[in-house]
C-alpha positions as CSV (number, residue, x, y, z in Angstrom):
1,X,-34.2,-46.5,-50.2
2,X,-37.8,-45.7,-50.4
3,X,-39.4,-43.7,-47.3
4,X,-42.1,-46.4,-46.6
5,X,-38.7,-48.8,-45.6
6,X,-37.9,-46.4,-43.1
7,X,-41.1,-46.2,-41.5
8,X,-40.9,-47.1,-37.8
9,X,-43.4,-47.1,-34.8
10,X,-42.4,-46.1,-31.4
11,X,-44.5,-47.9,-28.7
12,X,-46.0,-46.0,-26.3
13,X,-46.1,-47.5,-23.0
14,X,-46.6,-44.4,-21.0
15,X,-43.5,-43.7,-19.4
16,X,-40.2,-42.9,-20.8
17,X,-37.9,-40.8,-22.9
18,X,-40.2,-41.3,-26.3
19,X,-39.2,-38.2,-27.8
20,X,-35.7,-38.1,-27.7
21,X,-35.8,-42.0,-29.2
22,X,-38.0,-41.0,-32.1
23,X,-35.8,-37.9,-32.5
24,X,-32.6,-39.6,-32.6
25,X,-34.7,-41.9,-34.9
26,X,-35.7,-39.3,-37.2
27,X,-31.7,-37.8,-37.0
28,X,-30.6,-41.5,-38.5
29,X,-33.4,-40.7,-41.7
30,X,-36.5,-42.4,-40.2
31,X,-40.0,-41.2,-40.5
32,X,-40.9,-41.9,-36.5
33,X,-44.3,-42.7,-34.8
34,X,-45.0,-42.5,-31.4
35,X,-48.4,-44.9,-31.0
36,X,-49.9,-46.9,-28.1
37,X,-53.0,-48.6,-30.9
38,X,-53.0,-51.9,-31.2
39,X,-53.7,-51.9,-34.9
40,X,-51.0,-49.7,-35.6
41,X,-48.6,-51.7,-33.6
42,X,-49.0,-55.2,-35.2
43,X,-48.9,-54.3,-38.5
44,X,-46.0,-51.6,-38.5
45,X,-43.3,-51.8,-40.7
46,X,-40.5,-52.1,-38.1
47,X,-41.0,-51.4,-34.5
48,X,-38.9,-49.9,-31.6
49,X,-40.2,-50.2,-27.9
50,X,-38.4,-48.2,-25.3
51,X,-39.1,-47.4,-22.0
52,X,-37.7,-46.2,-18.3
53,X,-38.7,-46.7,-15.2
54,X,-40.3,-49.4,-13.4
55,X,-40.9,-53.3,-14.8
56,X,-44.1,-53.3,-12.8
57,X,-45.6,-50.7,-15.1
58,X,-44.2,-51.4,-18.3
59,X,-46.0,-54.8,-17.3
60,X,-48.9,-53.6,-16.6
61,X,-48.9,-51.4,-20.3
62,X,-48.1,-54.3,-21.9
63,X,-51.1,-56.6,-20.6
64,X,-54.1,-57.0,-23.1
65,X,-54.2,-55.9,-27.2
66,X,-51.0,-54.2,-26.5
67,X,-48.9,-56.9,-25.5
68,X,-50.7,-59.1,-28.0
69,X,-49.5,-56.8,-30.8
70,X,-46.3,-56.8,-29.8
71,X,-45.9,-60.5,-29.8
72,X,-48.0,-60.3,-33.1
73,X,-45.5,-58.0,-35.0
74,X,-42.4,-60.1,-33.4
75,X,-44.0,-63.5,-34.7
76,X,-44.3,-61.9,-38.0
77,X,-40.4,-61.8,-38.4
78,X,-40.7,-57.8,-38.7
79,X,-37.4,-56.0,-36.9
80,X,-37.8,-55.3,-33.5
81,X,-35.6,-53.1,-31.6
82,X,-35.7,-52.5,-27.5
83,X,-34.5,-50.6,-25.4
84,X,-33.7,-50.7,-21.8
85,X,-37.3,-51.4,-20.8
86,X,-37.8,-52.4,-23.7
87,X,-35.5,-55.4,-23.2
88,X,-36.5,-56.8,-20.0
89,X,-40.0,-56.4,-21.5
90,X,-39.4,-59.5,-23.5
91,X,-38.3,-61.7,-20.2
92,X,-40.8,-63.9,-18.3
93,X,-40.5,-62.2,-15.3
94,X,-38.3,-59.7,-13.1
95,X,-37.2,-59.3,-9.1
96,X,-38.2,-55.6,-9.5
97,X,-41.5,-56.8,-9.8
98,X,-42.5,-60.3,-8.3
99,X,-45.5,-61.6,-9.6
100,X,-45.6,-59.3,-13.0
101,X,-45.2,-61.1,-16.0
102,X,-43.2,-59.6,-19.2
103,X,-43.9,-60.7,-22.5
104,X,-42.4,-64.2,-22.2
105,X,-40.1,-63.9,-25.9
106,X,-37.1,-64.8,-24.0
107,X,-36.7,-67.8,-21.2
108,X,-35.3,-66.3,-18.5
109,X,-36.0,-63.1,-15.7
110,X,-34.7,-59.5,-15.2
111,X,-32.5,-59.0,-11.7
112,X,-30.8,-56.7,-9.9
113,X,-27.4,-56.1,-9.9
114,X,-25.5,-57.8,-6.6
115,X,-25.7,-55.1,-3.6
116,X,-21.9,-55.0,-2.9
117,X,-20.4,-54.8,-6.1
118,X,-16.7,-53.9,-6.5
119,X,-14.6,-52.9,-9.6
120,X,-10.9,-54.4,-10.1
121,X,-9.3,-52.3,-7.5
122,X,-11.8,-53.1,-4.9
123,X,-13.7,-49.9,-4.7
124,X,-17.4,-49.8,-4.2
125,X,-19.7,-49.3,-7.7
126,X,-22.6,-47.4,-7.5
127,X,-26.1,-48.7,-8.5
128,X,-27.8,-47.9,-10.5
129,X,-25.1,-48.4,-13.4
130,X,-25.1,-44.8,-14.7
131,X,-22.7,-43.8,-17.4
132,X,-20.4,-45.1,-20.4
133,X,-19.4,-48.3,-20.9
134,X,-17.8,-50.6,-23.8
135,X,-19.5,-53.6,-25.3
136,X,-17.6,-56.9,-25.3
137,X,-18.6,-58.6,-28.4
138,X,-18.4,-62.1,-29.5
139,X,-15.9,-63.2,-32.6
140,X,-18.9,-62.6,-35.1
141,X,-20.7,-59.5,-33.8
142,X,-24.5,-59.0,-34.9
143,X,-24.7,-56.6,-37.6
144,X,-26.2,-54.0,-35.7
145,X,-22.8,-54.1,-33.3
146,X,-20.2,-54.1,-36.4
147,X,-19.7,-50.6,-36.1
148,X,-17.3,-48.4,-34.5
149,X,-16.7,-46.8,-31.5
150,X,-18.6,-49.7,-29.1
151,X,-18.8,-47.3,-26.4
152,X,-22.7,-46.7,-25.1
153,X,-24.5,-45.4,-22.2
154,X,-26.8,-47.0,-19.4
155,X,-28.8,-46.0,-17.1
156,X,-30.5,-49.3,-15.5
157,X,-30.3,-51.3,-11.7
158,X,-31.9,-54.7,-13.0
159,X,-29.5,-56.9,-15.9
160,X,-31.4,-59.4,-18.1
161,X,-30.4,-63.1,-17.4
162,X,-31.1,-65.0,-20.7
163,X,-32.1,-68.9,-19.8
164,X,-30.0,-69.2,-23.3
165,X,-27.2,-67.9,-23.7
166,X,-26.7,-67.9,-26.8
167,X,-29.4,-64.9,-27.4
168,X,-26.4,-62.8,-25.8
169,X,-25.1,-60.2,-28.8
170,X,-23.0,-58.3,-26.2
171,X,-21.8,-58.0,-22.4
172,X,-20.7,-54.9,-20.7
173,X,-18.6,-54.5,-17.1
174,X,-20.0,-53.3,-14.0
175,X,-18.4,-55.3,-11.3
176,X,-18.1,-58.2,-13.7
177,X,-19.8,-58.9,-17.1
178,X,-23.6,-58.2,-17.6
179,X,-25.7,-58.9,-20.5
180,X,-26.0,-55.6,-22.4
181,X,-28.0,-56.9,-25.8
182,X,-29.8,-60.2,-27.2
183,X,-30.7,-61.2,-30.4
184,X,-32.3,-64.0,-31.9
185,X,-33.8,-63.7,-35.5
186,X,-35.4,-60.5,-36.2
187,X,-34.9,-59.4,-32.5
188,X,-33.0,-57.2,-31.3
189,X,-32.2,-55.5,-27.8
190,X,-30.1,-53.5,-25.9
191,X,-29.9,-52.3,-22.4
192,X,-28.0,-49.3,-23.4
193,X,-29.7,-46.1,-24.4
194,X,-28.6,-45.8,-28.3
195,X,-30.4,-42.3,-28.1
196,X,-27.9,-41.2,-25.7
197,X,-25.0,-42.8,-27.4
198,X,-23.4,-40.5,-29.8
199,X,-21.9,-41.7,-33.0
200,X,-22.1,-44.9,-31.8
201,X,-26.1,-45.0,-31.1
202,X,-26.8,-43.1,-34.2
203,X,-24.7,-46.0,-36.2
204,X,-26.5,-48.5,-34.8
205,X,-29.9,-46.8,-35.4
206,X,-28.5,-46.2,-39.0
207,X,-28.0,-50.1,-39.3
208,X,-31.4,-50.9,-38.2
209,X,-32.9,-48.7,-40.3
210,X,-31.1,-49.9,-43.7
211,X,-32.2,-53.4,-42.8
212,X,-28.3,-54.3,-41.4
213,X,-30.2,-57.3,-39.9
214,X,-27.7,-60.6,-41.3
């Protein structure tokens, strides 16, 4: 596989853990970029938008050119792959942030996990959702989820809520199911942190990389 297919753009939106995603990157045999141009955005070869912290700011990044090259490089059926942030970024809207409106990719909002959530036994689970869970997958997996071990780790207080749900590639558990990835065409998200996912974050990465797409 020729370098220039495994060229990938990591969006800058000012906050976040960029460094350890274009590392992890660059560990499954990518050449990484970390960018916040425009120009360089919406005509990158592939394109990975991470992000933690707040919905309110990530909005705000991705107002103006930036947002319109995001949705520029999406519409031009390139593979796009977000994370945490990343993912919500592509709903209309979120509770973390009345008023603030994400990219609008996805129908549907970000919210917040219920305030008295309780695993099988009854006891009390903490929010934020911090820590290692296992993906439930459907009968036909996406192709970036085909891999073994499923186990991956979160960090996150708000849970997208897809208008369809047939964009959902994966749930997770915390105090009942949650949708933990979408995907729809040449889209693909994930509310899990690959880059702090072990084997199985690096195999995914690997997948995305070689094109494991359909």
């Amino acid at each position: 596989m020729s370098a220039a297919t495994r060229e990938v753009v990591v969006v800058d939106l000012g906050m976040g853990n960029l460094r350890s995603v274009a590392r992890a990157l660059e560990r499954a045999g990518a050449s990484a970029r970390i960018s916040s141009d425009a120009d360089v955005i919406a005509n990158a070869p592939r394109l990975v938008v991470p992000g933690q912290g707040q919905f309110r700011d990530c909005a705000t990044a991705l107002e103006g050119e930036l947002g319109g090259a995001v949705r520029a490089f999406v519409a031009s059926g390139r593979p796009y792959l977000g994370i945490c942030l990343g993912m919500q970024a592509l709903f209309a809207s979120s509770e973390e942030a009345p008023g603030m409106a994400g990219l609008g990719i996805f129908d549907g909002t970000v919210k917040r996990f219920a305030r008295d959530l309780r695993d099988a036994g009854g006891e009390r689970l903490k929010v934020p959702h911090m820590g290692w869970a296992e993906l439930a997958l459907p009968a036909s997996p996406h192709p970036l989820l085909r891999s073994e071990p499923r186990w991956f780790y979160f960090v996150h207080s708000y849970v997208c809520v897809p208008d369809d749900a047939g964009i959902i590639a994966a749930t997770a558990d915390h105090g009942g199911a949650f949708c933990a990835a979408v995907a729809r065409e040449n889209v693909f998200a994930c509310q899990f942190h690959p880059e702090k996912s072990g084997a199985a974050g690096h195999a995914l990465l690997t997948r995305y990389l070689e094109g494991a797409w359909s």
